[in-house]
C-alpha positions in Angstrom: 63.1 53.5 176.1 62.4 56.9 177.4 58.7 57.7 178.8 56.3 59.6 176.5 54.4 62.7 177.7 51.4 60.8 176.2 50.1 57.7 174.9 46.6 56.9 173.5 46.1 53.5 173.9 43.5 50.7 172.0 41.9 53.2 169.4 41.6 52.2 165.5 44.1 54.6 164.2 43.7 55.8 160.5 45.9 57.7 158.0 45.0 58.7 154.2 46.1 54.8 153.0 45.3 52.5 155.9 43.9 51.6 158.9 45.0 49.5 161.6 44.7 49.1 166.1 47.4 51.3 167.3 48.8 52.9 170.2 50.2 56.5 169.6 52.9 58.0 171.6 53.6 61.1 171.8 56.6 63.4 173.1 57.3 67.3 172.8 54.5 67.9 170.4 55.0 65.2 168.1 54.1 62.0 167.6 57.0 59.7 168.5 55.6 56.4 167.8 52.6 54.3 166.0 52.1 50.3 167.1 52.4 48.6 169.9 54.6 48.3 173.4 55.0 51.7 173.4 56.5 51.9 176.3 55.1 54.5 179.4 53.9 57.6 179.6 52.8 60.5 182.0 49.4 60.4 180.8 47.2 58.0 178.6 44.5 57.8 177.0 42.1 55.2 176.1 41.1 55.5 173.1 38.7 51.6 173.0 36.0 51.4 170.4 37.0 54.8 169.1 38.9 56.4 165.9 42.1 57.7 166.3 42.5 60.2 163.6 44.5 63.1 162.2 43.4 66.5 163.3 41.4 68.6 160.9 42.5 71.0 158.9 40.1 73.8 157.7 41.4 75.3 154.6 38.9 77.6 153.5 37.3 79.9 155.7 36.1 83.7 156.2 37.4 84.1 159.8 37.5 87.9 161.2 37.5 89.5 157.5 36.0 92.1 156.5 34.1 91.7 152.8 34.7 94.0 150.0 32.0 96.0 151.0 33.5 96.6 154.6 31.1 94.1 156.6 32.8 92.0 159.9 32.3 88.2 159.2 31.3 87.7 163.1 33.6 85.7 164.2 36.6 86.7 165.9 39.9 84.4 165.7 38.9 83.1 168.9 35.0 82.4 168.4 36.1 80.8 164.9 38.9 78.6 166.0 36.6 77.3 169.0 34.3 76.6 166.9 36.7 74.7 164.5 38.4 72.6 167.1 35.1 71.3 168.4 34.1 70.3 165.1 37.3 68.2 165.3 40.1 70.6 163.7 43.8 71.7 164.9 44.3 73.8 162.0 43.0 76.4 160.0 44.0 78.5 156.7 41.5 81.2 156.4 41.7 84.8 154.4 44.0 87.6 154.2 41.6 90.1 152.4 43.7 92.6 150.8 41.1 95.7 149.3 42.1 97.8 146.5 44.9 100.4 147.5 46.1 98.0 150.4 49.7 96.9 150.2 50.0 92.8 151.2 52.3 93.8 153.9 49.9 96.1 155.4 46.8 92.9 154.8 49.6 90.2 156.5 50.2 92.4 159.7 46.7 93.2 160.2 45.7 89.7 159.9 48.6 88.1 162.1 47.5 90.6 165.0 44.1 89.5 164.9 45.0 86.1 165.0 48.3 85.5 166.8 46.5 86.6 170.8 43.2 84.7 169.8 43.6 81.2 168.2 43.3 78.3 169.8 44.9 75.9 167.6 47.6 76.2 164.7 46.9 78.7 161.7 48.3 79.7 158.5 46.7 82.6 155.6 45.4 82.7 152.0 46.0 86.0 150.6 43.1 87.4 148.5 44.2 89.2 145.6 42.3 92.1 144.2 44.9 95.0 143.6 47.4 93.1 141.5 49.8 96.2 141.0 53.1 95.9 139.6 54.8 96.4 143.0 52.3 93.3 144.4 53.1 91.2 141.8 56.8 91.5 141.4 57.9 92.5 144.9 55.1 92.1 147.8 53.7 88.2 146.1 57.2 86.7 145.6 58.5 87.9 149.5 54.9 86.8 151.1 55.7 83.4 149.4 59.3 83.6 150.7 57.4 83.9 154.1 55.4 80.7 154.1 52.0 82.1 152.9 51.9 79.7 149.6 48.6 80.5 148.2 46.3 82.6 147.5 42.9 83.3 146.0 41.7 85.5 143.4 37.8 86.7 142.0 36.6 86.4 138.7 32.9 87.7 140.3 32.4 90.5 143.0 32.5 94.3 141.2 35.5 95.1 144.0 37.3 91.5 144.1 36.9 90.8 140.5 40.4 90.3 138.6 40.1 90.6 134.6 41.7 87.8 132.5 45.1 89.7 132.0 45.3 90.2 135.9 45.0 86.7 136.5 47.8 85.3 133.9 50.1 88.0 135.6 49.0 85.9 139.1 49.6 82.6 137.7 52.9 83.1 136.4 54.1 84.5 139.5 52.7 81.6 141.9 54.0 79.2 138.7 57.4 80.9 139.4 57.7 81.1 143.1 55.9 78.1 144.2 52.7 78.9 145.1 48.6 77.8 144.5 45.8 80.2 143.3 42.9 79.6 144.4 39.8 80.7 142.2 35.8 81.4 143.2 34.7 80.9 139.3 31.5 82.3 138.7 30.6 84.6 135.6 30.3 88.2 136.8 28.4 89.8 133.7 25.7 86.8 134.0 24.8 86.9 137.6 24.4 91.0 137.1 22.5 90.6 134.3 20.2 87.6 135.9 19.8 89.8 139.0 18.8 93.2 137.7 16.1 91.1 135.6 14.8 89.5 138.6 14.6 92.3 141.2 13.4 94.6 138.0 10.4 92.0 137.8 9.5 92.5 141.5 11.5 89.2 142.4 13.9 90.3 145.2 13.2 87.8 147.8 16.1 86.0 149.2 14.9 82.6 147.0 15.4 84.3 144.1 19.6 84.6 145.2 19.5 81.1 143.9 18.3 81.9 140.3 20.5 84.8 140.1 24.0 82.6 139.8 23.2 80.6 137.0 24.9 77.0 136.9 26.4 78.6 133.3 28.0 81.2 135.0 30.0 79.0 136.9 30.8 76.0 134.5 31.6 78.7 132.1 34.3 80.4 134.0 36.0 77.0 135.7 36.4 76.7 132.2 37.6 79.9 131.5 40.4 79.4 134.7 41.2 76.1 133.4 42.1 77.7 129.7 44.0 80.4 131.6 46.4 78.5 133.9 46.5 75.5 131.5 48.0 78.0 128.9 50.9 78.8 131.3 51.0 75.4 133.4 50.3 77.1 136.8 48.8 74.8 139.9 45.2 76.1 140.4 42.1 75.0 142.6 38.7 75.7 142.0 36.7 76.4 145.0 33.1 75.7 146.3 32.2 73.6 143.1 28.2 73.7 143.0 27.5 71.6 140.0 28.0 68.6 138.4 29.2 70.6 134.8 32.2 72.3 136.6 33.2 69.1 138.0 32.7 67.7 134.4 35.5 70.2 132.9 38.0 69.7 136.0 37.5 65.9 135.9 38.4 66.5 132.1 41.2 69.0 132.8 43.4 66.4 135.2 42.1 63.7 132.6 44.8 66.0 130.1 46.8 66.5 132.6 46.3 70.0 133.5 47.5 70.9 137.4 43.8 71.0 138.4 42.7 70.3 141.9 38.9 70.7 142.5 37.1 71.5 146.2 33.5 71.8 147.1 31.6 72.6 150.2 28.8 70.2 152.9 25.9 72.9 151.7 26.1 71.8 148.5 25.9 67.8 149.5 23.4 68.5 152.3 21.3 71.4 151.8 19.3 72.3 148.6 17.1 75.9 147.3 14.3 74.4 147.9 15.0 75.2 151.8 15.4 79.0 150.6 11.8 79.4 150.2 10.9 80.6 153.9 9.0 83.2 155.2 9.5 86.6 155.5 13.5 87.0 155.4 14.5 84.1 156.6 15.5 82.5 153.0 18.7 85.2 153.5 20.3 82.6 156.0 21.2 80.6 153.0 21.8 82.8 150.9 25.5 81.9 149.6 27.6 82.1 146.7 28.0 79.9 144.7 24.3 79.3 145.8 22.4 76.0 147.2 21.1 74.0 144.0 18.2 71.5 143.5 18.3 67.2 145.1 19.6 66.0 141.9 23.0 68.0 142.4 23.3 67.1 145.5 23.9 63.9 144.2 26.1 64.6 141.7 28.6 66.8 144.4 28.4 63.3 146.4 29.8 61.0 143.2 32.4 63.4 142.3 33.2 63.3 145.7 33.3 59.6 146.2 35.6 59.5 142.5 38.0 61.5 143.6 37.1 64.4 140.7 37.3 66.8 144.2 40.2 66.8 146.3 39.2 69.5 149.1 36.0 69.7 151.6 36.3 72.7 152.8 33.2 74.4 154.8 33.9 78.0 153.3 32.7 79.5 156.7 31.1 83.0 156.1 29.2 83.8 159.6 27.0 86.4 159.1 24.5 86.7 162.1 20.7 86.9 160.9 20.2 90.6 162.2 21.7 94.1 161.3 25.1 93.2 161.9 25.4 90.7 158.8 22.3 89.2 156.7 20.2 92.6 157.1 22.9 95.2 157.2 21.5 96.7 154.4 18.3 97.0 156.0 15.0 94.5 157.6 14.0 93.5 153.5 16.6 94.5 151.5 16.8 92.9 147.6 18.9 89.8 147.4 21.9 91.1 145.5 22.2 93.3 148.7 22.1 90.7 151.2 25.7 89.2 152.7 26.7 86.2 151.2 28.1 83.0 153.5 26.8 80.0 155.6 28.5 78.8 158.8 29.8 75.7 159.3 33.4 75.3 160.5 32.3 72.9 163.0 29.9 70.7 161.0 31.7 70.1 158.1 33.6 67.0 159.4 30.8 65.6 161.3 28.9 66.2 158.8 30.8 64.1 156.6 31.9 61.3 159.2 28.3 60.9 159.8 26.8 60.9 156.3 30.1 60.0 154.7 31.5 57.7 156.6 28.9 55.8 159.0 26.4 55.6 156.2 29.0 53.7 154.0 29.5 56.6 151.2 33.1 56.8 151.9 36.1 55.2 153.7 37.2 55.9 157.0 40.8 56.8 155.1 38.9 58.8 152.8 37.3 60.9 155.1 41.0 61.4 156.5 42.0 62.3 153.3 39.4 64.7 152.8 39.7 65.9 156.5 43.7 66.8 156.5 45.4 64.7 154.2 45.0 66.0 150.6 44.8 69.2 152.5 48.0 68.6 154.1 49.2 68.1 150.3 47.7 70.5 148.6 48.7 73.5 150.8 52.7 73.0 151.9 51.6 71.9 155.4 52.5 67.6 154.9 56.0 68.1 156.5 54.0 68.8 160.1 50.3 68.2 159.6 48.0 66.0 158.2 49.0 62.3 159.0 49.6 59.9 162.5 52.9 59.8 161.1 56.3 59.6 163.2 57.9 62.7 163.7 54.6 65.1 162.5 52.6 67.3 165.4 51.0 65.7 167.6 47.7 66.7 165.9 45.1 64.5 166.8 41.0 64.2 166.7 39.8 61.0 169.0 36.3 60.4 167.2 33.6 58.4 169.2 31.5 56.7 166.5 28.7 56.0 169.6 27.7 59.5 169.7 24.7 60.9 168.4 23.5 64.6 168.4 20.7 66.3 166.9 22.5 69.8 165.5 21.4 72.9 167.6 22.8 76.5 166.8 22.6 76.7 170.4 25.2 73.5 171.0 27.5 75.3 168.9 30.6 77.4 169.4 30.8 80.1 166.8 29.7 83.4 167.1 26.2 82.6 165.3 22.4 83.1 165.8 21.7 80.4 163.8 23.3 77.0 162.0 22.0 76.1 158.4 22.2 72.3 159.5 19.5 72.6 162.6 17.4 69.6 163.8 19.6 67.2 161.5 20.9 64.1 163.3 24.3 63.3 163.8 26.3 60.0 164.5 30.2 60.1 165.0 31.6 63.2 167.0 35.2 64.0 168.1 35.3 64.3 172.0 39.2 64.8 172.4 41.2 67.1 170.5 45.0 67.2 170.5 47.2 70.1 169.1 51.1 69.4 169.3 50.0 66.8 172.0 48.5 69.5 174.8 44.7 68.5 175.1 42.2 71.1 173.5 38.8 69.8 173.8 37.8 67.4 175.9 34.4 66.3 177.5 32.8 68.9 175.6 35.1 72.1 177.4 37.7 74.0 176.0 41.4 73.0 177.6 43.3 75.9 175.9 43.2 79.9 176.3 43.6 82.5 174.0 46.9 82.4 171.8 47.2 78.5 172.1 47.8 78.3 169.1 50.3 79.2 166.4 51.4 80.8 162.7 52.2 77.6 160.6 54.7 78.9 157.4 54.0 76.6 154.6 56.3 75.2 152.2 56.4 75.8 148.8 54.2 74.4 145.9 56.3 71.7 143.6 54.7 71.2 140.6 57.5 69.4 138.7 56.2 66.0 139.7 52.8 67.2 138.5 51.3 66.1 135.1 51.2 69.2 132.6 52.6 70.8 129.7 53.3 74.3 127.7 51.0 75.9 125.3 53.3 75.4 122.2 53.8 79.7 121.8 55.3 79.8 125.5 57.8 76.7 125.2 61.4 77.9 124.2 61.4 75.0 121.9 58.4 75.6 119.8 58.7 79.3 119.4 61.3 80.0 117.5 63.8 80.1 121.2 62.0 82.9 122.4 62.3 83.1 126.4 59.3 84.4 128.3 60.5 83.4 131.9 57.7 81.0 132.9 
């Protein structure tokens, strides 16, 4: 047997379906071997009494991206995958923001040079879609696809994002043709303008009233209205950042009929509620986020669709905006709330977070939480032929969690480019204190092993919906209407 560049010895090891004691061996990036009599290896780690699990994999996140109305989220790609690999990650997915009159070649190579000489572990990109021209959809979509970037996410809210209905059947049947997931924030555009201008016309433009502005109708109402939409052409969609229990109703119901329907919501909707919006002064605009925070009793609810399964993704949906002139208040010290910058932190928290409350408290299984963690992730997004899984022959990609650790959550503790964390003062048990990318140690004893540029571009595969329940609205199946070939 030949000797392993690393073995981690007498940890509980844990994949989407099972857990079992395990060693894991690992040898030029990946891991070589799972069980026991491993054999020897240059280095090894003793894993006792901890939880040897995959390595996170953060797919939804606002890393280094300017918003639509030109504003720097303030992390960099190195701030933001610090951050993320101290929370217990080895990959993230976030944005490629393409603005109207940008060309998605143009968005990819600005995006790659940001990222390639800064990340410290593995990355891959979403495209954002808000210019759908002819030229995107039939020749710039089908080769950024070709090129491994497999999904992408589209607006039906935002006056500079927002897609029309039209626009995003055109979207759908490409990624239906070429392989690839669309990803959709679902919120009602015309109600939250029309709840806004009536509150701040009323004198009610403190950062609280962000809250009431995005009724829970505007976004049941359009998850609905993207479920209709892809279910008429039988194209793969996720709803992002579900807040309430009505638009996981409809997806639960979608997959029920056997729509391609995969559902995702966010830790400040299962931990944090509007009630924690009504500071002084402006200090409510640190929560301000969209969809926003809603009341205890949906809280709740996001846990039990969680626990059922009705959501497949956790995702943190990292915005950073710092609390000063460079994010929250750019528009000035007490601006309205439809003028403040939208986003929470929380790329480090979100699987502590969960491991702790999830987990340890008994809401969830340990191969649950690896599901949620990178698993279904892994799935979902192209990425299960190297990620996601203490599998034989995927990277080395592994988070060592101590379940003996205990932290009370300080902004100042963490390693994102933030002034302030949403989840301060709450207490933490469970923390991952060695981080493996491809085998080479990232984080360990609370310091960063890597540099700059450790990590790298992941291409992801394709989306294959075949095996997926779903079927053809009667006036697009060749059969039903009259032979007539649309080519979907």
């Amino acid at each position: 047997m030949s000797r392993h560049d690393l073995k981690i010895i007498g940890g509980t090891v844990a994949t989407s379906a099972d857990t079992f004691v395990a060693d894991v061996a690992v040898r030029d990036g990946k891991i070589a071997a799972v069980g026991g009599d491993l054999g020897e290896a240059e280095r090894v780690i003793d894993a006792t009494g901890k939880y040897v699990l995959p390595g996170g994999i953060e797919a939804h996140c606002h890393i280094e991206q300017e918003s639509s109305s030109g504003l720097m989220t303030s992390d960099d790609y190195y701030s933001g995958s610090v951050s993320a690999a101290f929370g217990g990650n080895t990959c993230i997915v976030p944005f490629a923001a393409q603005h109207r009159g940008q060309s998605l070649a143009e968005v990819l190579d600005i995006y790659h040079h940001r990222a390639a000489p800064k990340s410290v572990i593995d990355y891959s990109f979403h495209l954002i879609i808000s210019d759908p021209t002819d030229e995107v959809l039939n020749e710039e979509l089908p080769r950024a696809i070709a090129g491994g970037i497999t999904s992408f996410k589209i607006y039906m809210t935002y006056d500079r994002l927002i897609v029309d209905d039209g626009q995003m059947l055109d979207i759908l049947a490409i990624a239906k043709k070429h392989g690839a997931l669309t990803m959709i924030h679902a919120e009602n555009n015309a109600m939250i303008k029309w709840m806004s201008r009536r509150l701040v016309n009323a004198g009610h433009g403190a950062p609280k009233f962000h809250a009431l502005s995005h009724p829970r109708t505007a976004e049941s109402e359009a998850i609905n209205r993207a479920v209709a939409l892809a279910g008429f052409i039988d194209a793969p969609i996720l709803i992002v950042h579900v807040s309430t229990e009505a638009g996981a109703r409809i997806i639960a119901k979608a997959r029920y009929e056997g729509r391609k329907v995969f559902g995702e919501t966010c830790p400040q909707y299962m931990f944090l509620d509007a009630e924690r919006m009504d500071l002084p002064g402006m200090h409510g605009a640190k929560l301000c986020c969209s969809p926003p925070l809603r009341d205890r009793a949906s809280q709740e609810e996001i846990w039990r669709c969680l626990q059922n399964g009705t959501f497949q993704v956790y995702s943190s949906d990292h915005a950073p905006y710092r609390f000063d002139e460079t994010g929250k208040l750019n528009a000035g010290p007490k601006p309205d709330f439809p003028q403040i910058a939208n986003g929470l932190p929380g790329i480090e928290m979100r699987l502590p977070l969960l491991f702790s409350e999830g987990f340890m408290k008994g809401r969830i299984t340990l191969s649950h939480f690896v599901a949620l963690a990178a698993g279904n992730v892994s799935q979902i997004y192209g990425l299960d032929h190297c990620k996601g899984s203490i599998t034989r022959g995927r990277d080395a990609d592994i988070a060592i969690w101590d379940p003996e650790t205990s932290r009370e959550v300080k902004a100042q503790d963490l390693h994102d480019n933030m002034d302030y964390t949403p989840y301060e003062g709450m207490q933490i048990t469970g923390w991952p204190t060695t981080v493996l990318q491809r085998g080479r140690v990232v984080i360990d004893n609370n310091e960063l092993q890597v540099d700059h540029g450790a990590g790298e571009f992941v291409p992801r595969r394709t989306i294959d919906s075949t095996g997926m329940p779903g079927r053809h609205a009667p006036e697009l199946d060749p059969d039903q209407n009259f032979g007539v070939e649309l080519g979907l």
